[in-house]
C-alpha positions as CSV (number, residue, x, y, z in Angstrom):
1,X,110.4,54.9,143.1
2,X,112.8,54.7,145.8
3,X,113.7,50.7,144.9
4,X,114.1,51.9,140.7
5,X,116.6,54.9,142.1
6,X,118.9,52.5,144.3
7,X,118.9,49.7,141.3
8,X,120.1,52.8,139.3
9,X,122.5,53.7,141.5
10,X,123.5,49.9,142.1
11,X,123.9,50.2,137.8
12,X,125.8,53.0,137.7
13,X,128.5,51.5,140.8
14,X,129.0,48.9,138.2
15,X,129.3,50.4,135.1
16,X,132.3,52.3,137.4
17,X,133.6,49.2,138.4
18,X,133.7,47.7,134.4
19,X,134.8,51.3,133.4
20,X,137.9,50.7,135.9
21,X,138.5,46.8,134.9
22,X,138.4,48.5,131.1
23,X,141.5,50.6,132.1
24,X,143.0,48.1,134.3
25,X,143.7,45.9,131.1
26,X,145.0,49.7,129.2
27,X,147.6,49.4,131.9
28,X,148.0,45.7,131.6
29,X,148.4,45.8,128.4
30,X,150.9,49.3,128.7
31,X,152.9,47.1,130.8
32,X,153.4,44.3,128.4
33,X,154.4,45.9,125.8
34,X,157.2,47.6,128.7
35,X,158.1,44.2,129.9
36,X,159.0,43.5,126.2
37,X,160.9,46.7,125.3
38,X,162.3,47.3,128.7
39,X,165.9,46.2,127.1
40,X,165.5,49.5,125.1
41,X,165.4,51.8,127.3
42,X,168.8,53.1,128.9
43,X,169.4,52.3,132.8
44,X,167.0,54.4,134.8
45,X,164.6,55.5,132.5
46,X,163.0,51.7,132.4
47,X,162.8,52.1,136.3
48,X,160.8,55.9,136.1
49,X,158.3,54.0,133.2
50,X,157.5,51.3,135.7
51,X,156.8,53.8,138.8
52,X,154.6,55.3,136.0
53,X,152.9,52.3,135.5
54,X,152.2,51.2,138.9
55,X,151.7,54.8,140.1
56,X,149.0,54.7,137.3
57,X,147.5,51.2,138.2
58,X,146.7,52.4,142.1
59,X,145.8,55.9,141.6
60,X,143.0,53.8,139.1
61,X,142.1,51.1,141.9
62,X,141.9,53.8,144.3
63,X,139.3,56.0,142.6
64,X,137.1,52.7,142.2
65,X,137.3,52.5,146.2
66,X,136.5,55.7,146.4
67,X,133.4,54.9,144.4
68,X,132.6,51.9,146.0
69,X,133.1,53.8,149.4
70,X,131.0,57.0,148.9
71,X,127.9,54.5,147.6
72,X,128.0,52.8,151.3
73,X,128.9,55.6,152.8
74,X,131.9,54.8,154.1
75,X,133.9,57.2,156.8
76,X,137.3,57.2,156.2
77,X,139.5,59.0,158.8
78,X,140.5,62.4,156.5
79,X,144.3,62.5,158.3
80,X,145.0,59.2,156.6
81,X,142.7,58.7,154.5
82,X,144.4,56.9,151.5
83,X,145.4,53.8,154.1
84,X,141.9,53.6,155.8
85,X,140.0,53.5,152.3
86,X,142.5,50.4,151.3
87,X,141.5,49.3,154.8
88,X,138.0,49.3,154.2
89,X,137.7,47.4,150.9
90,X,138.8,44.7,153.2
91,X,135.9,44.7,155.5
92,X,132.7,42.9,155.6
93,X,130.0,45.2,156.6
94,X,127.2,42.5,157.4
95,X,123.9,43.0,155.6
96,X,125.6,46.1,154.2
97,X,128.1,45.2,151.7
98,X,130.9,42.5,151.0
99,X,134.4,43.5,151.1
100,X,136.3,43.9,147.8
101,X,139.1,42.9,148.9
102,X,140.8,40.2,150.6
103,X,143.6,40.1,153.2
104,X,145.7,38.0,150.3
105,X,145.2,41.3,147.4
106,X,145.6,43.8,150.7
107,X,149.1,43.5,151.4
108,X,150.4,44.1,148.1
109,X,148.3,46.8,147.4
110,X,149.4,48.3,150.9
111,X,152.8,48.1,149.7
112,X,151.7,49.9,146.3
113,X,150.1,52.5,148.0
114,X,153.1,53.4,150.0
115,X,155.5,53.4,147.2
116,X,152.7,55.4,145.0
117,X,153.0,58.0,148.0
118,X,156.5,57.8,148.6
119,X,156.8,58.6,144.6
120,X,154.5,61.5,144.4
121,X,155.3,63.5,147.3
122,X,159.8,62.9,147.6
123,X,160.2,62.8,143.9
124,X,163.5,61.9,142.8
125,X,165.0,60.8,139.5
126,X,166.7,58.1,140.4
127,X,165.1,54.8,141.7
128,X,166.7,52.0,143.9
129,X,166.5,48.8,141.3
130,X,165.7,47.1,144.3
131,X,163.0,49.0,145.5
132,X,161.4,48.9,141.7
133,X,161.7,45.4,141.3
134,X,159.9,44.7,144.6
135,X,157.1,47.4,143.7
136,X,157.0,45.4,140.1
137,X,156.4,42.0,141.8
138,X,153.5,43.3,143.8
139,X,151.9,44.5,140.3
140,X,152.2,41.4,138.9
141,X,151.0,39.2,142.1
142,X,148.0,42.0,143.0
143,X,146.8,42.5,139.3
144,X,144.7,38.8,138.4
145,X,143.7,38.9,142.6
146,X,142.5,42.5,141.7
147,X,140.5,42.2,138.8
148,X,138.8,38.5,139.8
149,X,137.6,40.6,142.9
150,X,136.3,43.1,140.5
151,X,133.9,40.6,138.7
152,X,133.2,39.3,141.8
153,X,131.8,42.3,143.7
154,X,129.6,43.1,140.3
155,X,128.2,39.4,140.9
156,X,127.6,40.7,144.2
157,X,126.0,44.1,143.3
158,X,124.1,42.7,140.9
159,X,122.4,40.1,143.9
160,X,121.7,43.5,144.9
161,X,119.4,44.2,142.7
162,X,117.8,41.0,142.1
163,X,116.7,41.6,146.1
């Protein structure tokens, strides 16, 4: 019984994880059509849609660590917890789990995660072009990285049942 709870379980982690890469592509997809229309928009207003966007794709890759996490049972150190949870989808846990992620789709997420922060708690209407532009170049370089290591750790969870 216990085995046909943990491949449930194991089941369930995934259908999260193809659940997540479903609205990974929403956002994808939400920023395509931005990319195209951006031109439209009147100076400023294109900059607070794309801190929208990316705000949107982390807060999304973070609830799937957060998943991912609570089925190891991660610990994650409560003061800073939103850095040591992006820390640990980088570590190997031998005969445990896999890491998610890798040291290459780490740092721009790190750098997504601080500006996601920075954004939601020191609000302010207007964003530094510069600051946007760099935010919108770690999207586009993190996204494929993020969701190839999504389909990889379902290959790996489903090993995990076949065990």
């Amino acid at each position: 019984m216990k085995k046909k709870n943990l491949q449930y379980n194991i089941q369930t982690l995934i259908g999260d994880i193809l659940k997540t890469l479903s609205l990974l592509e929403k956002i994808n997809s939400k920023y395509a059509v931005f990319s195209v229309k951006r031109s439209v928009f009147s100076e400023g207003f294109d900059l607070m849609i794309l801190a929208e966007i990316v705000s949107d794709y982390y807060t999304c890759l973070e609830t799937a660590f957060v998943r991912i996490s609570k089925f190891f049972e991660n610990n994650v150190d409560k003061s800073k917890w939103h850095s040591d949870l992006l820390e640990k989808m980088t570590i190997d846990v031998p005969g445990i789990r896999k890491a998610l992620l890798s040291e290459l789709t780490y740092a721009p997420l790190k750098d997504i995660m601080r500006f996601r922060h920075f954004k939601t708690y020191y609000f302010e209407m207007e964003y530094d072009k510069d600051r946007i532009d760099f935010i919108e170049k770690k999207f586009l370089q993190s996204f494929p990285l993020v969701v190839k290591s999504m389909k990889d750790y379902i290959l790996f969870l489903e090993s995990l049942i076949k065990e």
